[in-house]
N, CA, C and O atoms as a Maestro MAE file, in Angstrom:
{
 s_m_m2io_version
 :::
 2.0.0
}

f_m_ct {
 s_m_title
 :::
 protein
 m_atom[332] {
  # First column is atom index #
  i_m_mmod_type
  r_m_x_coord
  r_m_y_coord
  r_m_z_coord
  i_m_residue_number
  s_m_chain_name
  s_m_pdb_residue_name
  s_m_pdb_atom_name
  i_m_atomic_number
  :::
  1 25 102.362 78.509 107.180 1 A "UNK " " N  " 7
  2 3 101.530 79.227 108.128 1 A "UNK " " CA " 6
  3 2 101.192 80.600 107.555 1 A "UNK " " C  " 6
  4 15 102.004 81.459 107.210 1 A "UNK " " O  " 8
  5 25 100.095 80.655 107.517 2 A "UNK " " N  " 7
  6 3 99.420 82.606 107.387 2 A "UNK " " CA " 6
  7 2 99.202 83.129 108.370 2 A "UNK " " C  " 6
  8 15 98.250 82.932 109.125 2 A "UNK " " O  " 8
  9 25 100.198 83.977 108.498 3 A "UNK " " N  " 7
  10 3 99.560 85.307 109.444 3 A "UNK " " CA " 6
  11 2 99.147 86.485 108.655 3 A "UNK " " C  " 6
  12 15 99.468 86.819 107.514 3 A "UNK " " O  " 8
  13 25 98.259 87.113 109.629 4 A "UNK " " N  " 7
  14 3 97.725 88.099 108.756 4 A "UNK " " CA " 6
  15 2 98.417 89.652 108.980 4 A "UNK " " C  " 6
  16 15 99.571 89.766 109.391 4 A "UNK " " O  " 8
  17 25 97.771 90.532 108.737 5 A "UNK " " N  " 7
  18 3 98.739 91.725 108.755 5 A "UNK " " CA " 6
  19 2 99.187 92.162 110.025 5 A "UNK " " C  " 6
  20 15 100.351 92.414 110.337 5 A "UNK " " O  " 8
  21 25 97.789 92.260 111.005 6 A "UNK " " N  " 7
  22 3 98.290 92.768 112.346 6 A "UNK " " CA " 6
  23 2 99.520 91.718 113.201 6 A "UNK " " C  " 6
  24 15 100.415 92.191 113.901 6 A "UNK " " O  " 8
  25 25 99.338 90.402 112.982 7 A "UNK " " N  " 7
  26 3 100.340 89.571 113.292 7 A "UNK " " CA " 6
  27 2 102.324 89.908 112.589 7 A "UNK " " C  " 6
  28 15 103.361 89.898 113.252 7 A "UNK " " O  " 8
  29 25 102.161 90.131 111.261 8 A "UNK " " N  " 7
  30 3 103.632 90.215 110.868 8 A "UNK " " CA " 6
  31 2 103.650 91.770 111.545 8 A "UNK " " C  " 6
  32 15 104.633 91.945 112.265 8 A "UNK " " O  " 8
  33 25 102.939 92.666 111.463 9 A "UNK " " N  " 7
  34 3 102.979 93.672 112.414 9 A "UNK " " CA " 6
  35 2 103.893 93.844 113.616 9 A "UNK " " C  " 6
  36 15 104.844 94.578 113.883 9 A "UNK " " O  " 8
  37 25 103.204 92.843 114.258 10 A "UNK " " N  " 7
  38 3 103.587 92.567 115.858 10 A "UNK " " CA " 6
  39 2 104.929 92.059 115.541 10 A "UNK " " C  " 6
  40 15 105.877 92.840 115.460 10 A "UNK " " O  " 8
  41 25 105.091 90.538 115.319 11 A "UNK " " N  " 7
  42 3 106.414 89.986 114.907 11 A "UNK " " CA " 6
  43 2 107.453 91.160 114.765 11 A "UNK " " C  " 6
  44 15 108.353 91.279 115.597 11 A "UNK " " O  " 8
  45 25 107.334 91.936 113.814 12 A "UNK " " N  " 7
  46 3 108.669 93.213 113.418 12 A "UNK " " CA " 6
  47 2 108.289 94.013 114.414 12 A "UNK " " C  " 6
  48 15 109.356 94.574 114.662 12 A "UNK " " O  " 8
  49 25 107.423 94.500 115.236 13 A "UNK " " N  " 7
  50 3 107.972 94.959 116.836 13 A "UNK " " CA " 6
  51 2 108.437 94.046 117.621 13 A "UNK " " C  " 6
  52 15 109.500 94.260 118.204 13 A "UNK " " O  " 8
  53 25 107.959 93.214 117.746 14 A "UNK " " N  " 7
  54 3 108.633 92.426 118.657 14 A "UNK " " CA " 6
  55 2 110.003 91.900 117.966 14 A "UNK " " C  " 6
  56 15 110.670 91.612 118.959 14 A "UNK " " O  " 8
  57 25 110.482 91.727 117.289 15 A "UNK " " N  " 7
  58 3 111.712 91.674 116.594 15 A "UNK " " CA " 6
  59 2 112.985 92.773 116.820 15 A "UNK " " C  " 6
  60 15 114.167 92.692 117.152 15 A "UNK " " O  " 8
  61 25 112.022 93.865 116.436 16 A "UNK " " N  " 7
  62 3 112.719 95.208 117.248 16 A "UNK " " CA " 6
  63 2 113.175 95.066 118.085 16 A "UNK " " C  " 6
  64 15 114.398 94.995 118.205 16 A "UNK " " O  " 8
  65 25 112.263 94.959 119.079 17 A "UNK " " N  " 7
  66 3 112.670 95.289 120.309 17 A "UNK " " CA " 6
  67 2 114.089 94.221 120.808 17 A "UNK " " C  " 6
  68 15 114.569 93.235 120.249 17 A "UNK " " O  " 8
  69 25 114.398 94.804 121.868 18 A "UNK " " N  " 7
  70 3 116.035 94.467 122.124 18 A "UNK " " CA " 6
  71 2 115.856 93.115 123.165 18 A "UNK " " C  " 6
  72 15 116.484 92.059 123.245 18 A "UNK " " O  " 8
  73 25 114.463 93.778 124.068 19 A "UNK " " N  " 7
  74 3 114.902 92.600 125.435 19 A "UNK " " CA " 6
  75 2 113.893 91.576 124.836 19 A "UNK " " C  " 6
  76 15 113.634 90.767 125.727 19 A "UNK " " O  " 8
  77 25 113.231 91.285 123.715 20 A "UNK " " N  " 7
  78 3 112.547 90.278 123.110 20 A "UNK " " CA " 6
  79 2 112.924 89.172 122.781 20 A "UNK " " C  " 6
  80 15 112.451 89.082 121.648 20 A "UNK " " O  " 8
  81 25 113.494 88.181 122.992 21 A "UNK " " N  " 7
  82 3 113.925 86.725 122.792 21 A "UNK " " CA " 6
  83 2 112.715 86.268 121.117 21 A "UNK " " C  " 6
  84 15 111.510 86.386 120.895 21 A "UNK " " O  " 8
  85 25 113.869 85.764 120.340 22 A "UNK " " N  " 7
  86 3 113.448 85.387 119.509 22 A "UNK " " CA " 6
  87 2 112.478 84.017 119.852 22 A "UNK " " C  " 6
  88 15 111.659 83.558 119.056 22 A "UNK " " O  " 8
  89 25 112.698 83.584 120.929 23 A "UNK " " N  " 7
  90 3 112.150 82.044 121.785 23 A "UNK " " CA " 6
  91 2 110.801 82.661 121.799 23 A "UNK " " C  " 6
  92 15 109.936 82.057 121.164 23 A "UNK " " O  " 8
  93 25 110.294 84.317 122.723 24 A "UNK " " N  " 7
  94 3 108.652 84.564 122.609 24 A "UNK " " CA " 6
  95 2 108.314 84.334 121.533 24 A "UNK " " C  " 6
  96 15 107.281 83.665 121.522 24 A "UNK " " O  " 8
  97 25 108.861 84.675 120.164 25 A "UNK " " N  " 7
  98 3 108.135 85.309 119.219 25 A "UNK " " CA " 6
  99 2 108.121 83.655 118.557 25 A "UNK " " C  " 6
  100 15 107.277 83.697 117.661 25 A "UNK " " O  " 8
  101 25 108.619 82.439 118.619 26 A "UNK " " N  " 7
  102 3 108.389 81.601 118.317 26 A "UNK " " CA " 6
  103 2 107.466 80.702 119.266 26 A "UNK " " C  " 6
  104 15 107.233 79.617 118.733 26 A "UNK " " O  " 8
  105 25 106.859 80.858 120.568 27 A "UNK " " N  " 7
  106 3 106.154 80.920 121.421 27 A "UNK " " CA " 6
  107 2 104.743 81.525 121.351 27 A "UNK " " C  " 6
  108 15 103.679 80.980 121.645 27 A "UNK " " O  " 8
  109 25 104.896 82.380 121.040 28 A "UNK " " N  " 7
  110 3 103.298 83.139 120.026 28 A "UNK " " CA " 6
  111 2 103.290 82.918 119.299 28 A "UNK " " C  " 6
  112 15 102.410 82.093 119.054 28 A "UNK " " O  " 8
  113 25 104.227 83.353 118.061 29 A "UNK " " N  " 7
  114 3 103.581 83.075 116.526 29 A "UNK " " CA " 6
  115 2 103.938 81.624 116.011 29 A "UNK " " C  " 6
  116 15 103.144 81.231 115.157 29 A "UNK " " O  " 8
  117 25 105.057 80.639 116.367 30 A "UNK " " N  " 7
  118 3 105.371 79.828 115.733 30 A "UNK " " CA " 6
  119 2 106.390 79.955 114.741 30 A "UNK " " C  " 6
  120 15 106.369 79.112 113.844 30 A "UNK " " O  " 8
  121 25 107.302 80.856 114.714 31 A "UNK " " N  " 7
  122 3 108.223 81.312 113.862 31 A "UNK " " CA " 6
  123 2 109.532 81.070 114.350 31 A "UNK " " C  " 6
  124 15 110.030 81.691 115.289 31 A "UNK " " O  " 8
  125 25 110.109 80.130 113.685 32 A "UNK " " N  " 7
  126 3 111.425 80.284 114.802 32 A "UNK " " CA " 6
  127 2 112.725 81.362 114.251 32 A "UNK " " C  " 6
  128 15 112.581 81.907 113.156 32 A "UNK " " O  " 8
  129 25 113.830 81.592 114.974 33 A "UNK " " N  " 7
  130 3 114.592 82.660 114.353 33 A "UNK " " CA " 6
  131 2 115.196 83.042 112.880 33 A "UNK " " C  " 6
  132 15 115.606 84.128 112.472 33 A "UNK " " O  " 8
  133 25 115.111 81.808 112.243 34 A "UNK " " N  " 7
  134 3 115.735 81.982 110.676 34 A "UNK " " CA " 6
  135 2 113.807 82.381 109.584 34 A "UNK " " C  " 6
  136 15 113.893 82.937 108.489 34 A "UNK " " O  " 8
  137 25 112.858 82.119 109.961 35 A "UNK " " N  " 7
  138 3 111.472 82.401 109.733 35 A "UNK " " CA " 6
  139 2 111.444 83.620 110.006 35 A "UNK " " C  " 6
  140 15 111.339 84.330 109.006 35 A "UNK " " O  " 8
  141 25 111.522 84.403 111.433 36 A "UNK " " N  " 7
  142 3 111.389 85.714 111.527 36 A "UNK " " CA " 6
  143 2 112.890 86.671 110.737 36 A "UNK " " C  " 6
  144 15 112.913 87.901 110.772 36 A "UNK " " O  " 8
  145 25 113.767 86.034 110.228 37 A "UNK " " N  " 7
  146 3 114.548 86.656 109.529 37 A "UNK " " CA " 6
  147 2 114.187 86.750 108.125 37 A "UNK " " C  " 6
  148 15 114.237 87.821 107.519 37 A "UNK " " O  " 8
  149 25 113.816 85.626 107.580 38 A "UNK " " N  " 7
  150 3 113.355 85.779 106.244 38 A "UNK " " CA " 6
  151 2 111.530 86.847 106.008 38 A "UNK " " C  " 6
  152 15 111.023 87.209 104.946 38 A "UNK " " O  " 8
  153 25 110.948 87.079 107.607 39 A "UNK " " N  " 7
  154 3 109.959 87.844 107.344 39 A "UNK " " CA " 6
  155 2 110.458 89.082 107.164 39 A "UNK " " C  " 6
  156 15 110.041 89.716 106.194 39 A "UNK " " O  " 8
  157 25 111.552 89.749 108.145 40 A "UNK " " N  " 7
  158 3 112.236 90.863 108.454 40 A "UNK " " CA " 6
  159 2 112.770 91.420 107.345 40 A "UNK " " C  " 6
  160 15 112.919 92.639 107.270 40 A "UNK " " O  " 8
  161 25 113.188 90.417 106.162 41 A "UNK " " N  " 7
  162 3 114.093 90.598 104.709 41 A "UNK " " CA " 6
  163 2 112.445 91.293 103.668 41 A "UNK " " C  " 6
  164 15 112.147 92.175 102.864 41 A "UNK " " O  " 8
  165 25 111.881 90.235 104.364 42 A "UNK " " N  " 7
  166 3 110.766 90.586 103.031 42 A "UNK " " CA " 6
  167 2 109.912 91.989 103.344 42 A "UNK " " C  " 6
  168 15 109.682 92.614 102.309 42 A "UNK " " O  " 8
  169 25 109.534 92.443 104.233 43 A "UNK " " N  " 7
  170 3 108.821 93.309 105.151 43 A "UNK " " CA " 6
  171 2 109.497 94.473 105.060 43 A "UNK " " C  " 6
  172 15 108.866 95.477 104.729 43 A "UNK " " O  " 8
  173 25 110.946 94.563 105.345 44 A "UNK " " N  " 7
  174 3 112.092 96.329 105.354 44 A "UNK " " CA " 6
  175 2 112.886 96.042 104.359 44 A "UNK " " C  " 6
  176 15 113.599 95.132 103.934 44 A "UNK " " O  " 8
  177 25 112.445 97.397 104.054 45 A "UNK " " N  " 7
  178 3 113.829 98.012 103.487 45 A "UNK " " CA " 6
  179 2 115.183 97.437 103.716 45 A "UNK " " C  " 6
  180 15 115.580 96.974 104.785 45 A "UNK " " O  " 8
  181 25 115.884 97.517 102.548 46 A "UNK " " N  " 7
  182 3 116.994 96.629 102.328 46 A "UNK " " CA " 6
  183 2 117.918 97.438 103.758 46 A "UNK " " C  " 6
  184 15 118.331 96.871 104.770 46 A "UNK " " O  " 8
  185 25 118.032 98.824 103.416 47 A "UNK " " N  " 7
  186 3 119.093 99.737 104.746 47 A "UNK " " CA " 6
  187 2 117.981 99.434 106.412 47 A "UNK " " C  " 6
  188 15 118.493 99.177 107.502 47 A "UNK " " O  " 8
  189 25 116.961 99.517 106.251 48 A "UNK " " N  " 7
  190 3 116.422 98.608 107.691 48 A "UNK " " CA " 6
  191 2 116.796 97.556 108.109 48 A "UNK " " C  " 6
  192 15 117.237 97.357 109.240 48 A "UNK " " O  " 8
  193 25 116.556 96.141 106.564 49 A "UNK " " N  " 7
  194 3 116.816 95.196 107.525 49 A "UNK " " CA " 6
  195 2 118.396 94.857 108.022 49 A "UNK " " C  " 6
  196 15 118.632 94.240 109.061 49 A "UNK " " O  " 8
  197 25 119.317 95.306 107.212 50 A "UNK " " N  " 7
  198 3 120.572 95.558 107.163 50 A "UNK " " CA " 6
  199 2 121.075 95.902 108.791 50 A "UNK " " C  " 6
  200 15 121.971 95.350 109.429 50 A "UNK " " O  " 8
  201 25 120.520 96.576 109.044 51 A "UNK " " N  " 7
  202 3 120.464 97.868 110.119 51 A "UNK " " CA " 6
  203 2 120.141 97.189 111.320 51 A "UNK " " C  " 6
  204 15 120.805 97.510 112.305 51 A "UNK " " O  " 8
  205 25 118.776 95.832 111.534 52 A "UNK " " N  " 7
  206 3 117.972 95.386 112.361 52 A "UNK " " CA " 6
  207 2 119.195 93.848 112.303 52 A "UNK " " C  " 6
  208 15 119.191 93.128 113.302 52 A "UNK " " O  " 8
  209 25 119.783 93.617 111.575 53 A "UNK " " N  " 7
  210 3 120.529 92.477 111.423 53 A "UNK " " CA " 6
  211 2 121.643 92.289 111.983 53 A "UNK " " C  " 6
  212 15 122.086 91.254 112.480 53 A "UNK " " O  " 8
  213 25 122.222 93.567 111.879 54 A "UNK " " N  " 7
  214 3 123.428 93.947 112.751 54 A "UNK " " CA " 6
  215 2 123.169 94.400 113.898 54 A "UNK " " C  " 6
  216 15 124.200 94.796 114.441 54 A "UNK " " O  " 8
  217 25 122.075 94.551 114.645 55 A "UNK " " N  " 7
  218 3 121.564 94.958 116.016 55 A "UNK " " CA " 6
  219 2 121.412 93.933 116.255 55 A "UNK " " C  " 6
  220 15 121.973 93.675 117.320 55 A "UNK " " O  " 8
  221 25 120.876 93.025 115.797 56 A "UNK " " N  " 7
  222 3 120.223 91.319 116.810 56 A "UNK " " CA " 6
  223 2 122.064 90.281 116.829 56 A "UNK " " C  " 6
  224 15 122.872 89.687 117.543 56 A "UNK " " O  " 8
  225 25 121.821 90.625 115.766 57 A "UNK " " N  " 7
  226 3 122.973 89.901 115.359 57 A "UNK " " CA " 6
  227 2 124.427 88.926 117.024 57 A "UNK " " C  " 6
  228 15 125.319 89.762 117.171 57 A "UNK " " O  " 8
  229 25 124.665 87.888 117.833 58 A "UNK " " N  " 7
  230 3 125.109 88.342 119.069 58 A "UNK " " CA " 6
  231 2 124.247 88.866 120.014 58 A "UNK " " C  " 6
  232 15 124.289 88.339 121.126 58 A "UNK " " O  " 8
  233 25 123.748 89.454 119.899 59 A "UNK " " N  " 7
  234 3 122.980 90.001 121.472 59 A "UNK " " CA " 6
  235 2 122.333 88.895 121.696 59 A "UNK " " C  " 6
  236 15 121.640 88.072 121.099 59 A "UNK " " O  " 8
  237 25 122.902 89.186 123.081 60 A "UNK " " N  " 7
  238 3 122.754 88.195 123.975 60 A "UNK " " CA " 6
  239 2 120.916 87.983 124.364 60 A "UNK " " C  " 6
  240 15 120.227 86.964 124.413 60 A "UNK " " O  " 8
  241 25 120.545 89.593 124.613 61 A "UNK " " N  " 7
  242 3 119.307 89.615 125.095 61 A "UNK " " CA " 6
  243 2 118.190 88.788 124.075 61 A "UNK " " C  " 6
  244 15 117.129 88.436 124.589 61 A "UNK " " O  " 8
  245 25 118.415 88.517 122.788 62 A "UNK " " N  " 7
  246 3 117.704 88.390 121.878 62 A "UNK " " CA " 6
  247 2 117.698 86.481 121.720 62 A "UNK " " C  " 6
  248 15 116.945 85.870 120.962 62 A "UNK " " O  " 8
  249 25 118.618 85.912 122.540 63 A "UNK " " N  " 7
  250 3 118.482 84.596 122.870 63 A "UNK " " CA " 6
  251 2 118.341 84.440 124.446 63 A "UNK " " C  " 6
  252 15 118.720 85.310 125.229 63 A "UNK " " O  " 8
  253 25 117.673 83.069 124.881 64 A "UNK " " N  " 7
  254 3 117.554 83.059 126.215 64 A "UNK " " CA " 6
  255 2 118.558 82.538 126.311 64 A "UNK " " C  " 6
  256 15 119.093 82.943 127.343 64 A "UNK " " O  " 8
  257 25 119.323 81.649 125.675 65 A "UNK " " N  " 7
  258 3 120.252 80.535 126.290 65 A "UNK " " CA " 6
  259 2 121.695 81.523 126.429 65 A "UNK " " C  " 6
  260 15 122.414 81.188 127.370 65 A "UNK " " O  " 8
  261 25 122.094 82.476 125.751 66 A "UNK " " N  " 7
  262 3 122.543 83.704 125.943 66 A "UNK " " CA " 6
  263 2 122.246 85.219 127.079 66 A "UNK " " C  " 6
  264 15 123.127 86.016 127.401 66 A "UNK " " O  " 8
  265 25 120.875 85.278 127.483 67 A "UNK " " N  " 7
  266 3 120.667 85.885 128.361 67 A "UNK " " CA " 6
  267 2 120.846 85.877 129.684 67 A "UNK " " C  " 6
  268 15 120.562 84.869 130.331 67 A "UNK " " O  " 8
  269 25 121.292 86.883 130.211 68 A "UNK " " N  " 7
  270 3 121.514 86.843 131.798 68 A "UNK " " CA " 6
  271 2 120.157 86.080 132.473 68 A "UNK " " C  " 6
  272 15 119.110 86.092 131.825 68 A "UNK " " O  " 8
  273 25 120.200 85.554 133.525 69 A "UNK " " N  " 7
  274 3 119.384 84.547 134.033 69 A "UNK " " CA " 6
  275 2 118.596 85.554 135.304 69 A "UNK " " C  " 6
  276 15 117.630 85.099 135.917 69 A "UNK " " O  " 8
  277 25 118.989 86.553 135.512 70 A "UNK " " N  " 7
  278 3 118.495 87.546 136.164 70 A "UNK " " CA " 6
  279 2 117.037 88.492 135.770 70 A "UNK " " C  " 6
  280 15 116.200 88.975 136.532 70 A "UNK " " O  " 8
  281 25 117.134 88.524 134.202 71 A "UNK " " N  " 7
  282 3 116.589 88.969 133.214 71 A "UNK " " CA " 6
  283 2 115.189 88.348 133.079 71 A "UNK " " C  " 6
  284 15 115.357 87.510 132.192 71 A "UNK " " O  " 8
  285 25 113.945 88.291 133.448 72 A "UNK " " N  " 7
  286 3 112.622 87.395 133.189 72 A "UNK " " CA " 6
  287 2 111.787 88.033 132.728 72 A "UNK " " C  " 6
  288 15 110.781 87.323 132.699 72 A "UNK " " O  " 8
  289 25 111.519 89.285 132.207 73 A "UNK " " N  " 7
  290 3 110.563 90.059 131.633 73 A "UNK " " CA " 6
  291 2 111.204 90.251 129.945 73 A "UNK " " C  " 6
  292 15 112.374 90.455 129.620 73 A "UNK " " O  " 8
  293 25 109.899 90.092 128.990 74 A "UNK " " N  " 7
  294 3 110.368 90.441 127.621 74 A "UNK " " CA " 6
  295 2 110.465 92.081 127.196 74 A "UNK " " C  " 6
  296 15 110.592 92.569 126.073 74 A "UNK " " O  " 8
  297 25 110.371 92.665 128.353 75 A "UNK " " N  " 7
  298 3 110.045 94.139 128.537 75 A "UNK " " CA " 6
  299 2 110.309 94.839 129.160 75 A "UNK " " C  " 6
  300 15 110.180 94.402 130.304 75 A "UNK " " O  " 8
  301 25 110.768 96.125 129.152 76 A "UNK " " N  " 7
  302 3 111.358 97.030 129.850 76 A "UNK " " CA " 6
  303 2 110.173 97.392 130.927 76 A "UNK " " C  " 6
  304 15 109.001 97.389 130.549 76 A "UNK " " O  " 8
  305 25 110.496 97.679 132.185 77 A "UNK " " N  " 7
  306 3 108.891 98.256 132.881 77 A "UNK " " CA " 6
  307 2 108.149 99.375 132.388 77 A "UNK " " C  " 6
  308 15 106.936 99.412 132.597 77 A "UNK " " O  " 8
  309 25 108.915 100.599 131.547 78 A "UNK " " N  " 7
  310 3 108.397 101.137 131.325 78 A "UNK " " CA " 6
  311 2 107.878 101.836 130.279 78 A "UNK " " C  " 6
  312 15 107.632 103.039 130.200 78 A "UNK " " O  " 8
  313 25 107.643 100.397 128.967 79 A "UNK " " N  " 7
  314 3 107.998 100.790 128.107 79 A "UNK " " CA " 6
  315 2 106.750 100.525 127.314 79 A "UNK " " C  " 6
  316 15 106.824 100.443 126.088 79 A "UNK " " O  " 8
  317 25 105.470 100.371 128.022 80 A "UNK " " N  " 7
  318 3 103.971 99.902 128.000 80 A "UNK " " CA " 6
  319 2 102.757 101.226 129.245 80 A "UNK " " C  " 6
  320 15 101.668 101.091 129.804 80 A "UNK " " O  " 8
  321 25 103.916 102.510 129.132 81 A "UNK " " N  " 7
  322 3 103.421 103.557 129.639 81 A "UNK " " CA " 6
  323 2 102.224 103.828 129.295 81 A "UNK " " C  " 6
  324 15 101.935 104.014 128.113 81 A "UNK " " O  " 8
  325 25 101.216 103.902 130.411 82 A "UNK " " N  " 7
  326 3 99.600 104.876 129.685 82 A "UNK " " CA " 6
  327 2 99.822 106.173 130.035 82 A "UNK " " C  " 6
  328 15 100.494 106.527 131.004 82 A "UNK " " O  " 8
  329 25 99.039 107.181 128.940 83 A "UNK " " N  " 7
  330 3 98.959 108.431 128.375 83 A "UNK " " CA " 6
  331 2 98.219 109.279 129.572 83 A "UNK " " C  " 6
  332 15 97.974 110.476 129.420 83 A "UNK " " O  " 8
  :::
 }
 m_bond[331] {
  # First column is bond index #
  i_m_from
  i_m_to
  i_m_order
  :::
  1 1 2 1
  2 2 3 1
  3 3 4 2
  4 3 5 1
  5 5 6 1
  6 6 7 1
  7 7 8 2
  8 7 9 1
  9 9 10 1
  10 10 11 1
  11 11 12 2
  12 11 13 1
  13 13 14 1
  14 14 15 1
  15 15 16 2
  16 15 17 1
  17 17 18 1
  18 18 19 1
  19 19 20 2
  20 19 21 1
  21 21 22 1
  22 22 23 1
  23 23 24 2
  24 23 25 1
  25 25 26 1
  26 26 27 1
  27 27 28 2
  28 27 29 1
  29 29 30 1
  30 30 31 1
  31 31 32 2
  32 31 33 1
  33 33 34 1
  34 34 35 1
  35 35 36 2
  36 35 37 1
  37 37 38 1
  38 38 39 1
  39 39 40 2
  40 39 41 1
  41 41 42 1
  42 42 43 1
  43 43 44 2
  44 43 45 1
  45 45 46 1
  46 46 47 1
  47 47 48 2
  48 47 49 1
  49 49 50 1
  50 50 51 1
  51 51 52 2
  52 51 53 1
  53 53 54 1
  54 54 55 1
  55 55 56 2
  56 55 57 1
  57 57 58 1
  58 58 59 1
  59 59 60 2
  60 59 61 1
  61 61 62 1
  62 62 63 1
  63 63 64 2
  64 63 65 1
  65 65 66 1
  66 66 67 1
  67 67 68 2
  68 67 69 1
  69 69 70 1
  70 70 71 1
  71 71 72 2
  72 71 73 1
  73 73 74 1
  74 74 75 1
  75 75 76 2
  76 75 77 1
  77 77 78 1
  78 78 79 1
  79 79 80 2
  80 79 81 1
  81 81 82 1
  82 82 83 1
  83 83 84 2
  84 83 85 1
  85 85 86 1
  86 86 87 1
  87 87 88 2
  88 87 89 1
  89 89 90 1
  90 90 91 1
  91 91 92 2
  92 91 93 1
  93 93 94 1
  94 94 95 1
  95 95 96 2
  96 95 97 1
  97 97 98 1
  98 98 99 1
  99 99 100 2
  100 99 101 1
  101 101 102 1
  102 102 103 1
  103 103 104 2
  104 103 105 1
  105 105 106 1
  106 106 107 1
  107 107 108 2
  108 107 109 1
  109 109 110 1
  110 110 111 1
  111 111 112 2
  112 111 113 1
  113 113 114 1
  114 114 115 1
  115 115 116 2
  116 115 117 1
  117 117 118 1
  118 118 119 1
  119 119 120 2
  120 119 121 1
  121 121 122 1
  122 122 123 1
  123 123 124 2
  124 123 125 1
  125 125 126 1
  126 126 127 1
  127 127 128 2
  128 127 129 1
  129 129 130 1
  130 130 131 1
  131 131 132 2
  132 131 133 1
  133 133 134 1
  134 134 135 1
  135 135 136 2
  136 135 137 1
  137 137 138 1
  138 138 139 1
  139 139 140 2
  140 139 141 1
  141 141 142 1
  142 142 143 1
  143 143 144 2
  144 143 145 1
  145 145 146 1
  146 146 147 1
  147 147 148 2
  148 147 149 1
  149 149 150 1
  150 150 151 1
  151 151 152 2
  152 151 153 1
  153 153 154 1
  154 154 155 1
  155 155 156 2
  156 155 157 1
  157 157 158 1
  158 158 159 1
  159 159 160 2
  160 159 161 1
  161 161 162 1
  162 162 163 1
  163 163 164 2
  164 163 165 1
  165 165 166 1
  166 166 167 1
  167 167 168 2
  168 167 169 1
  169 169 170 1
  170 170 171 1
  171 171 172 2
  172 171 173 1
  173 173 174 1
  174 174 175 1
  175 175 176 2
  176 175 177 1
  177 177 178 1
  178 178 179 1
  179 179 180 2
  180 179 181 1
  181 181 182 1
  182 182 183 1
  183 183 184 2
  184 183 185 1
  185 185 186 1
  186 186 187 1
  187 187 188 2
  188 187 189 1
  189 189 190 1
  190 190 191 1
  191 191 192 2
  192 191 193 1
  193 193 194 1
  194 194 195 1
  195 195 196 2
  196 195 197 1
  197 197 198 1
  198 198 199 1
  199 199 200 2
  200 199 201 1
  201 201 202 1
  202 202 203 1
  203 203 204 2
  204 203 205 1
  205 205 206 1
  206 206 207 1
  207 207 208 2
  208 207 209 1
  209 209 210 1
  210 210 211 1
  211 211 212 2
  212 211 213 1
  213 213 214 1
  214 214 215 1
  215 215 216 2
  216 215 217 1
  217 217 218 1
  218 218 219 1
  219 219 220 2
  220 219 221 1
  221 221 222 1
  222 222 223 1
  223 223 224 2
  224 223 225 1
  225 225 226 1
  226 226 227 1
  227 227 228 2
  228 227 229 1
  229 229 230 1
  230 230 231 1
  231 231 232 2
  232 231 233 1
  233 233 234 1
  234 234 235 1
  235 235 236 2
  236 235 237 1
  237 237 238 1
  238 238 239 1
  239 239 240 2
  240 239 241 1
  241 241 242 1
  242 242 243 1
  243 243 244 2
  244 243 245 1
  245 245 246 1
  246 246 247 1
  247 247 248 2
  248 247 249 1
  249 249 250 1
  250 250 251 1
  251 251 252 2
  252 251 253 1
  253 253 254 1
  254 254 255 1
  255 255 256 2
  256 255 257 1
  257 257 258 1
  258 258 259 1
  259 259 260 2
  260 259 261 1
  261 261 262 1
  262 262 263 1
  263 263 264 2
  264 263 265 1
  265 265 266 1
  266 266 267 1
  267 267 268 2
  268 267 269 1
  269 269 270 1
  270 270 271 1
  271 271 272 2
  272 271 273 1
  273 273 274 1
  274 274 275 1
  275 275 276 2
  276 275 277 1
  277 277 278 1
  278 278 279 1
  279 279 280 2
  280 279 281 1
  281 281 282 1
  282 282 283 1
  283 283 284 2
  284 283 285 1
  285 285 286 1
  286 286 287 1
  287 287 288 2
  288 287 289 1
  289 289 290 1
  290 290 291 1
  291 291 292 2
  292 291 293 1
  293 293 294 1
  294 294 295 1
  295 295 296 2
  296 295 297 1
  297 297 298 1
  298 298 299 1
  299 299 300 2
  300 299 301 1
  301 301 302 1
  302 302 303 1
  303 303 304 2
  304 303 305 1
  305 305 306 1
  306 306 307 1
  307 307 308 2
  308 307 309 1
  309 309 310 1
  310 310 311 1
  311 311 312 2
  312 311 313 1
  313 313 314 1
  314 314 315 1
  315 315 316 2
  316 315 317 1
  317 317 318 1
  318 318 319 1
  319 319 320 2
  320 319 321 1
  321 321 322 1
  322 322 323 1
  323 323 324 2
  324 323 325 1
  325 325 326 1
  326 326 327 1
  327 327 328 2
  328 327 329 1
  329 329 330 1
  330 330 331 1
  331 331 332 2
  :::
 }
}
């Protein structure tokens, strides 16, 4: 699969982010979690992805089948603030 720039873009925010389920980002892009890891390796810095690996790594929020069931937004409310 090719994605183009603004797409691996998105992917490594949405990767970032904490309350993001690796399930969306294979839901939009088609990437499932070991795909968006090998993008994450190729894309940062060795001390980034290092850094982003040990943050996802366990968290719960970052799988659904792990996530609190309370939890239904991939997003904080306020974290899509206008200026």
């Amino acid at each position: 699969m090719s994605l183009t720039e603004e797409e691996n873009s998105r992917i490594i925010e949405m990767a970032w982010e904490d309350r993001t389920p690796f399930e969306a980002i294979e839901l939009q892009f088609g990437l499932n979690e070991s795909q968006v890891i090998l993008l994450m390796r190729s894309s940062l810095k060795r001390g980034s992805f290092e850094l982003w690996r040990e943050r996802v790594s366990g968290r719960a929020s970052k799988h659904l089948k792990l996530r609190n069931p309370e939890i239904s937004r991939g997003y904080c409310p306020t974290q899509y603030k206008q200026r």
